[in-house]
N, C-alpha and C positions, 0 to 999 in steps of 0.2 A: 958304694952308693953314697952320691949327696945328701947331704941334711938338707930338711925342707924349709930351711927359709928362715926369714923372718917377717911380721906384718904385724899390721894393728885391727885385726881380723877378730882378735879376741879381746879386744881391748874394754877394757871394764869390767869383764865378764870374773868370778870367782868359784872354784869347784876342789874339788878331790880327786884323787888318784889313789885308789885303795887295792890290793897295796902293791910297797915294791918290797925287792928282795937285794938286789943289785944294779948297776949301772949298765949292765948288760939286759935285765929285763926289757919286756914290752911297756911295763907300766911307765918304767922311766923316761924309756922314749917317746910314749904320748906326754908324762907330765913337763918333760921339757920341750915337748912339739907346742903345746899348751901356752909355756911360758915366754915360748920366742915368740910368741904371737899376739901377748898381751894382758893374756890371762895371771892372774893370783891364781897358786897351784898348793891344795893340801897334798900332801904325798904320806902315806898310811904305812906303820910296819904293823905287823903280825902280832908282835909282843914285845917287852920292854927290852929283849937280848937283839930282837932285829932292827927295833929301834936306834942301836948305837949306831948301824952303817945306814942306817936313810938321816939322819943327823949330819953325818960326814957328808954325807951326798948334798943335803941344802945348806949347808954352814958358810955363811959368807955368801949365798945366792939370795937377792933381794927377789920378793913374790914367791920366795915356796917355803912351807910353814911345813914342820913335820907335826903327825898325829900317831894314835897307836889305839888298834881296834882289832879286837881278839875275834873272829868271824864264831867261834866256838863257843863267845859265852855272852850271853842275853846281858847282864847284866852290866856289861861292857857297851851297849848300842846310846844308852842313855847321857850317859857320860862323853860320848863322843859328839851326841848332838848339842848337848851344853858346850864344849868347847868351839863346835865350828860356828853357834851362834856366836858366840864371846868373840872369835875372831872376824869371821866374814858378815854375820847377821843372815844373810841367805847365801845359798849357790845356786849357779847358773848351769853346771855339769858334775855329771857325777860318775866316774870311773869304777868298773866293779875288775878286780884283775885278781882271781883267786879259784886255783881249780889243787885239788890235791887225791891221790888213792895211795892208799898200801900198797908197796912194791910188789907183794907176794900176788896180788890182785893184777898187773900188769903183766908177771910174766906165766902166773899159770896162766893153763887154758881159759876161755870165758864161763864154759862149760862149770869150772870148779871154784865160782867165787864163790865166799862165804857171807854172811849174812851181814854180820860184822864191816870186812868191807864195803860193802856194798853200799850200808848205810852210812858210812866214812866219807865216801866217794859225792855220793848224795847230797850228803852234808854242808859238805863243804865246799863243793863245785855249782851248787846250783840253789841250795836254800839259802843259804849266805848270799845270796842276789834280793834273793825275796823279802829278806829280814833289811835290806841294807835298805833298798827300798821304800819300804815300807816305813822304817825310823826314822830316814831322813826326810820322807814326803812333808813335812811341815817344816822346813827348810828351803824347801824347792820352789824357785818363783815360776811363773809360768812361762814358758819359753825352756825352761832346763833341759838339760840333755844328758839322758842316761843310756850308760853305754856299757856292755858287758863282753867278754870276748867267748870264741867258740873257736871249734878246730873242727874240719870236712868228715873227721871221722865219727862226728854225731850222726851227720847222714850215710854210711858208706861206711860197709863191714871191714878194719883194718886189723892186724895180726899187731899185736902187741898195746894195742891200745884199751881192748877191751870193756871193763865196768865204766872206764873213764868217758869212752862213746855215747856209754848212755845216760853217763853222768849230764854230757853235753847237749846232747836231745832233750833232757829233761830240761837244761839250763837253757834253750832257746824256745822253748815252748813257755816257759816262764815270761820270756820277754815280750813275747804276743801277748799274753793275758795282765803281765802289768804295762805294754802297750794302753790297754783298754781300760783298766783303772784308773791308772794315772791321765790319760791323755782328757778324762774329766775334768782337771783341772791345767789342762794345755802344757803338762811333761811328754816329752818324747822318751820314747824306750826303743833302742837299736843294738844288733850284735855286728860285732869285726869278727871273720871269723881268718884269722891270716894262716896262711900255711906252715909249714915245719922251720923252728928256728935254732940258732945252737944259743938255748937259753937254760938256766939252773934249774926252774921247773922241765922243761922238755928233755932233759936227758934223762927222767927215770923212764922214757919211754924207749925202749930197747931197741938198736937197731938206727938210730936216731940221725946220724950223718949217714949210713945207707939212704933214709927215707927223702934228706934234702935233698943228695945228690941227685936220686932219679926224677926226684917234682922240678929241678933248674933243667933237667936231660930235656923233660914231654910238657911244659909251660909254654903257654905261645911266645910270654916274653924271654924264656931259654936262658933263663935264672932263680934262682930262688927267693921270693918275699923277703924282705929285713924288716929289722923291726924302727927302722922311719918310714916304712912304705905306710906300716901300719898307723902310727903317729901323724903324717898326712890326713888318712883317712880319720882319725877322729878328731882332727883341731875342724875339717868339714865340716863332723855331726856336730860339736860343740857351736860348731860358727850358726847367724842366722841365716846361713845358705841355703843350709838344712831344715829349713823350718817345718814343713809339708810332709816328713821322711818319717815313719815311725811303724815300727814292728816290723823293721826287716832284719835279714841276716846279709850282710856284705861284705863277701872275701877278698882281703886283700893275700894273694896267694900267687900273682905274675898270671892267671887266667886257668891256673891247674883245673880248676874244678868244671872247667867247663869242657873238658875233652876227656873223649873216650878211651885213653890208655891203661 
């Protein structure tokens, strides 16, 4: 698959990408969909050991600035907004790329999750949207664009996916409702929701290259989503194209979701 481009699409524009993991994530690919297009790009680790490879990854790349924001601990959100003012003063987008469950929760039944995951699942797949949100609203100029990701199997019962399904449901229902908060002070709130990829997060979900293989077999486009399809798609929501778009969910997936197999 081609990369998509380069433009001045995004030019001026300044945001986050929270977070990455690797060079093979999604988040990567939007923040450098992001960067060939004009935008100043923060790029977010997890914590100060993931920190060292999103470092490697912008070192020597002029416009992407690494940050480090723990989704798990409050006292970590404040800190973060002190820094993105110190660097950018406001952003124009804001990337939320963080979904995580306990294994044991993925491959028992759905029937047998525990409490404990559940509220792991939760946590950190869908209220770390809300918090992220929420902290950096007094950052955000109006026209921002927040963008959060999701997977089909929030709507549509999948075998191996389980708590993390409803982890996703909850986490797009969230984007409706701070759609409507936010959009008071003219932020957009939108989900990508792309299909199955061979990424670090998507392999704790079992079965993983089965599940590509058959979405590239029964896609109208008779391949599988990458992840520039998805980076397309949000230099888009980022861009002022988008301006009118808000509280949707929009699969970049080759057209899976929209047929009956």
């Amino acid at each position: 698959m081609a990369a998509i481009g380069t433009s001045n699409l995004l030019q001026g524009k300044k945001g986050l990408v929270l977070n990455v993991t690797n060079k093979n994530s999604i988040g990567w690919a939007i923040a450098e969909g992001a960067l060939n297009h004009g935008a100043e790009v923060g790029v977010g680790a997890q914590n100060e050991r993931m920190l060292e490879g999103v470092s490697k990854l912008v070192t020597g790349v002029t416009g992407m600035t690494p940050f480090v924001i723990d989704f798990g601990d409050d006292e970590a959100f404040p800190k973060l907004v002190d820094e993105v003012k110190a660097v950018y003063g406001e952003i124009d987008f804001l990337v939320h790329s963080a979904a995580f469950a306990p294994k044991e929760a993925m491959l028992n039944p759905f029937i047998d999750t525990t409490r404990s995951d559940f509220a792991i699942a939760l946590d950190v797949s869908c209220y770390s949207f809300i918090k992220l949100a929420s902290e950096l609203r007094p950052v955000m100029k109006a026209g921002t664009s927040v963008i959060t990701l999701s997977y089909l199997g929030s709507q549509r019962g999948m075998k191996n996916y389980n708590v993390m399904g409803v982890a996703k449901a909850g986490l797009e229902s969230a984007a409706r409702y701070l759609a409507i908060d936010l959009g008071e002070i003219g932020v957009r709130v939108n989900v990508l929701s792309p299909g199955p990829m061979n990424t670090v997060a998507a392999r704790g979900v079992p079965g993983l290259m089965s599940m590509i293989e058959f979405v590239a077999s029964k896609a109208p486009l008779k391949r599988a989503a990458v992840q520039e399809d998805v980076a397309g798609a949000a230099v888009w929501l980022m861009s002022d194209l988008s301006q009118g778009v808000t509280g949707e969910i929009i699969f970049v997936d080759a057209g899976y979701n929209t047929v009956a197999l």
